[in-house]
N, C-alpha and C positions, 0 to 999 in steps of 0.2 A: 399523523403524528404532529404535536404539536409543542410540545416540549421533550428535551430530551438533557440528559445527564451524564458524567463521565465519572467512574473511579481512575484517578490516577493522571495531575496534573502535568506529565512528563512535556516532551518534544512533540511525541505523536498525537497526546490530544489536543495542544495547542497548535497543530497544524489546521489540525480539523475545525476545533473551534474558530479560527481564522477561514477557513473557506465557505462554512454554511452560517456565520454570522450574518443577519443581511440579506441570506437567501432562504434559506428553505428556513430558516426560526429566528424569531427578535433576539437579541442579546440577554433580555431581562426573561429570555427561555429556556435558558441554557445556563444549567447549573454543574460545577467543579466541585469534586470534593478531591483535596492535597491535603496529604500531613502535611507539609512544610507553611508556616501562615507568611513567611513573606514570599515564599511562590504564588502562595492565594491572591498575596497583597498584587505581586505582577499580573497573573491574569487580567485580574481586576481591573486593574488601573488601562488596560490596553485596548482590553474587549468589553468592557462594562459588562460581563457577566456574574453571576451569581455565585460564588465561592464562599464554601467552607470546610475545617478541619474535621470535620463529621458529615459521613453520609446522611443530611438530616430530611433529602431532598426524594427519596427511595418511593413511598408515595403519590409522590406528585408528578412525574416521570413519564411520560409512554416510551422512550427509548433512552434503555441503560449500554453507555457504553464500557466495557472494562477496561481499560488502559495500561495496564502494570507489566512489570516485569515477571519470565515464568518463576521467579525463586518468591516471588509474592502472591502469587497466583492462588494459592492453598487456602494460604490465610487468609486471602482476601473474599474470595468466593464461600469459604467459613462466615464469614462477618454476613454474608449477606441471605444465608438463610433464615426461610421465615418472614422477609424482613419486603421480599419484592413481590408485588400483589402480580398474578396470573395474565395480568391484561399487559402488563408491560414487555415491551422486547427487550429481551438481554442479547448484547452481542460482546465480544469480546475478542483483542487481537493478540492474544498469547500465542506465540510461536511452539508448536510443538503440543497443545492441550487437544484433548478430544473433548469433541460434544460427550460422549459416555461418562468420562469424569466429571462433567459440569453436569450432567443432569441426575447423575449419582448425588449430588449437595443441594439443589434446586429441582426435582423431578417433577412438577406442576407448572415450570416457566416453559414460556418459548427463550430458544436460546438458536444463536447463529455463531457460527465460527468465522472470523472474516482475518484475512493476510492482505493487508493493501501493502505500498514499498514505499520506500521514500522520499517519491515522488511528491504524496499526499500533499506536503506545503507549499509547492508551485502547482495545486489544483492540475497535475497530469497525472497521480496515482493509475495504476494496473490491480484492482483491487479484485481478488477469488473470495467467495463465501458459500458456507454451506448450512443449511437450516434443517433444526431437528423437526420430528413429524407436527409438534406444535406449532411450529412458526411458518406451514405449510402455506399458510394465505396470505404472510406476508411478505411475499416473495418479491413483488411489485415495489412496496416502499422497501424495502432495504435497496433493490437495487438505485431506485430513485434517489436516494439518500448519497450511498457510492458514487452515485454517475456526476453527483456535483463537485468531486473531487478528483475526476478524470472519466475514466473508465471502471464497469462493473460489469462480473460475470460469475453465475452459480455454477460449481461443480459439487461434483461427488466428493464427498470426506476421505477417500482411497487418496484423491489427485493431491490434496493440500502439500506435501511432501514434495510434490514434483512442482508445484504453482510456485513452493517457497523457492528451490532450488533454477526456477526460469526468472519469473519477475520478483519474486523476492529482494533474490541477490541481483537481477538482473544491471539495477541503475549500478552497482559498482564494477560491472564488468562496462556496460556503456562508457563510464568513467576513463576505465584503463584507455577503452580505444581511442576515446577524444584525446587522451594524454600522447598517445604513440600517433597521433595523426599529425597533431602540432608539432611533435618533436621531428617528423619528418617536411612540414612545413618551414619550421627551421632551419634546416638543413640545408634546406634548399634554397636557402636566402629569406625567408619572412620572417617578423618580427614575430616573440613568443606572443604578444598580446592577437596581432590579425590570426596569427596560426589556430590558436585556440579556439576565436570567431571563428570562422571559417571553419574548423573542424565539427565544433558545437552545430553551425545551424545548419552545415551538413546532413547530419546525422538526426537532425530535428527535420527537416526537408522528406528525407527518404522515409522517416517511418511516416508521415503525416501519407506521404503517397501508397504506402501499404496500406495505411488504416481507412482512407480514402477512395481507392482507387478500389479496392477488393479483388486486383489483382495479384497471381501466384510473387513474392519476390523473385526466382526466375526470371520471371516474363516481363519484369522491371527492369532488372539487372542487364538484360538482353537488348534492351531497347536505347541503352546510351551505352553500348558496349560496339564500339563500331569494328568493322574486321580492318585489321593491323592497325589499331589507331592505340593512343595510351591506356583507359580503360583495358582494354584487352593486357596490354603488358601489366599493370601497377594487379587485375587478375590474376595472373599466371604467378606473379611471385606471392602471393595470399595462401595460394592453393600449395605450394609446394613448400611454405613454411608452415603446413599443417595448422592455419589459422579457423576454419569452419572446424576440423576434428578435433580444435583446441577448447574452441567454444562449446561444441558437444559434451564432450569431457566436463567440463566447468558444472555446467548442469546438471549432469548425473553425480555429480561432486558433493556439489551443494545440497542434492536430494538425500543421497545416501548419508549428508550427517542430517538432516533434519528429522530423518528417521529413528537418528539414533539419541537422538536430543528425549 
């Protein structure tokens, strides 16, 4: 791929367009279509890419990203049949749309469903996608594309529900914690600024050791857990204020409304 395109100049595709400027496409490859012309005018002016109030770029494209909100989704995906030649990958990160409705308006494209989080704009995204049977062989660049903005991984269209409700929502439950870390940092005499540090790269620390290490978190947890040492105690009261089945909870939370989105 070597050019690619975005409907819908929001937050999330100027995330993106900020992470693969430079890497994987020249700026003057990457083209914006916003209704808004002074949003256009901002892209612009920051990422010197290609912006306009009309999708006029549909042709020239090998990757269309959709970007919109799901209450514009209809319309938007409306606008574009007809319109997007066979060879191009359509993906799109509507929360809540199936590939069956998208290829009900587009049935000759390849099309991918992809949920990244919000991560996306500091390049640590957790991004899930899923590819209809035409976009079977391009399974390789999509993820290559994803991976430049943290992490990628294909599941099955069943999971997208459960991927929304883990890493989805994920970074805003990560949030609470850092929040209740520092505030007990405080407590205990640190300033709200160190508490915060210190909670953040914490928790940046330990997942890096998960994601790294490939080992169980268990068998982590275990290993700087010394017997009667504090680890063991700041444990014991986690456990017994139902924090892991709180977390649990959360997840299945978040799933059960994405399903019902």
């Amino acid at each position: 791929m070597s050019t690619v395109g975005f409907i819908g100049g929001g937050a999330l595709a100027e995330s993106i367009v900020r992470g693969i400027s430079g890497k994987l496409f020249a700026p003057n490859d990457i083209f914006v279509c916003e209704l808004r012309r002074a949003r256009c005018d901002e892209l612009s002016a920051r990422y010197g890419v290609n912006v306009s109030t009309t999708a006029d770029f549909l042709g020239a494209v090998d990757l269309l990203i959709v970007a919109v909100k799901p209450k514009d989704a209809a319309e938007t995906f409306a606008s574009l049949q007809g319109k997007v030649p066979a060879s191009t990958l359509i993906t799109y990160t509507v929360a809540g749309l199936k590939l069956a409705s998208v290829e009900k308006i587009l049935p000759a494209n390849k099309i991918v469903r992809v949920m990244p989080n919000v991560a996306v704009s500091v390049g640590e995204s957790m991004t899930a996608y899923t590819l209809n049977k035409l976009a079977a062989q391009d399974d390789d660049a999509v993820k290559i594309f994803w991976s430049t903005l943290g992490r990628a991984v294909a599941v099955e269209e069943k999971l997208m529900d459960a991927v929304t409700g883990l890493s989805g929502s994920g970074p805003a439950y990560a949030f609470l914690m850092i929040d209740a870390l520092s505030d007990g940092g405080v407590a205990a005499g640190l300033s709200r600024t160190q508490a915060i540090e210190l909670a953040a790269q914490t928790l940046l620390g330990a997942a890096k050791m998960v994601l790294q290490s490939g080992e169980h978190p268990d068998v982590l947890r275990d290993k700087v857990t010394s017997p009667a040492g504090t680890t063991i105690e700041g444990v014991r009261v986690l456990e017994r204020g139902g924090v892991r089945s709180a977390l649990i909870e959360a997840v299945l939370a978040a799933t059960d409304k994405s399903k019902s989105l």
